[in-house]
TIRONU-552319 format. One record per residue (C-alpha): residue in one letter; z, y, x. Coordinates in steps of 0.2 Angstrom, whole numbers, plus 2048, in hexadecimal, padded with zeros to 3 digits. Example, Ala and Ser with C-alpha at 12.3 -4.5 7.8 and 13.67 -1.06 7.14 Angstrom:
<recs>
{A,{827,7EA,83E}}
{S,{824,7FB,844}}
</recs>
This chain:
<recs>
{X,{EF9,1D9,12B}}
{X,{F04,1E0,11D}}
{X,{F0D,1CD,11C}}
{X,{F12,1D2,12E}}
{X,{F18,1E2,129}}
{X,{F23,1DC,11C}}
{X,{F29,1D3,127}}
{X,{F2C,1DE,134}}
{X,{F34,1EA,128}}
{X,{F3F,1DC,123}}
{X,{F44,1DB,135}}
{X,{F49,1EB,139}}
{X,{F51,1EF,127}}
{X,{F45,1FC,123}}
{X,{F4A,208,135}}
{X,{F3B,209,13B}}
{X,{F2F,21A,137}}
{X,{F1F,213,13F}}
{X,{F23,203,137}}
{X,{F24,20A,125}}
{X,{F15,215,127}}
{X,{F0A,208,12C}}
{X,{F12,1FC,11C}}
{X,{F0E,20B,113}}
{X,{EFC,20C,118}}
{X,{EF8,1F8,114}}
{X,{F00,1FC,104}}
{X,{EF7,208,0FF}}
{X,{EE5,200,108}}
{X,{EEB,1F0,0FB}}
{X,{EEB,1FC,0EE}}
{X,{EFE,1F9,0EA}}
{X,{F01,20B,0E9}}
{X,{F14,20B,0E3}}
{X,{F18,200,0F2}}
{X,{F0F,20D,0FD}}
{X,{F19,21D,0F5}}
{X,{F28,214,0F8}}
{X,{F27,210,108}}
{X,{F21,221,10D}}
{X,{F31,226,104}}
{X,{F3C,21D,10E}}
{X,{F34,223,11F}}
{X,{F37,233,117}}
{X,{F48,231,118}}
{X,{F4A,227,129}}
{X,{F41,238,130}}
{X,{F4B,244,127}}
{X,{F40,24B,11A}}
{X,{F4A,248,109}}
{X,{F3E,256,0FF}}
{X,{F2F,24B,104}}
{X,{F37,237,103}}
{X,{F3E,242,0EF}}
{X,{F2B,243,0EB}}
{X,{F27,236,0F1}}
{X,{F34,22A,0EB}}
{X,{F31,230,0D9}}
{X,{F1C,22E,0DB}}
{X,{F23,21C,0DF}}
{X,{F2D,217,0CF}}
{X,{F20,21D,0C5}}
{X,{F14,210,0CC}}
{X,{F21,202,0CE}}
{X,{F27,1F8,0BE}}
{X,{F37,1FE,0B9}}
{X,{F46,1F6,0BD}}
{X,{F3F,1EA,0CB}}
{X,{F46,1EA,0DE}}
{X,{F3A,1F8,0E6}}
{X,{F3B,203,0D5}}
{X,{F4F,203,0D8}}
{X,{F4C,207,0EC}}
{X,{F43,215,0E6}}
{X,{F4F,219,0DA}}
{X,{F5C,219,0E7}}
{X,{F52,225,0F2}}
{X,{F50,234,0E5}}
{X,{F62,231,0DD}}
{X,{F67,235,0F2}}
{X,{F5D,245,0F4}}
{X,{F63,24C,0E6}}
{X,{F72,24B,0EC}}
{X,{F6C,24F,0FE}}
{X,{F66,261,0F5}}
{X,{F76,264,0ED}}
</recs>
């Protein structure tokens, strides 16, 4: 199941809330909690709720290795809310 979520996320370039939420879920069941934070992040921001996809975003590169694709996504996302609150 989370192999076709990938993929489906893949397909629809991340646009998807229902879609992330349910990546986030079999993250976090597979126990790859960074990946679960940051997908919750970026729903976060698909639905308009840049406090929460903040929080979220910054749980998330404290789990994933620095420096690697999802830690820069996350990255990306609380370097945009800052500016989003200022």
């Amino acid at each position: 199941a989370l192999s076709a979520l990938e993929r489906g996320a893949a397909r629809s370039d991340g646009g998807d809330p229902g879609l992330l939420r349910d990546l986030a879920f079999a993250y976090a069941r597979t126990g790859q909690e960074g990946e679960a934070a940051l997908a919750t992040a970026e729903r976060m921001m698909l639905i308009n709720q840049p406090i929460d996809a903040h929080r979220m975003a910054e749980r998330a590169k404290g789990l994933l290795p620095a420096g690697s694709p999802s830690w820069l996504r996350a990255d990306d996302i609380v370097v945009a809310t800052k500016a989003m609150q200022q």
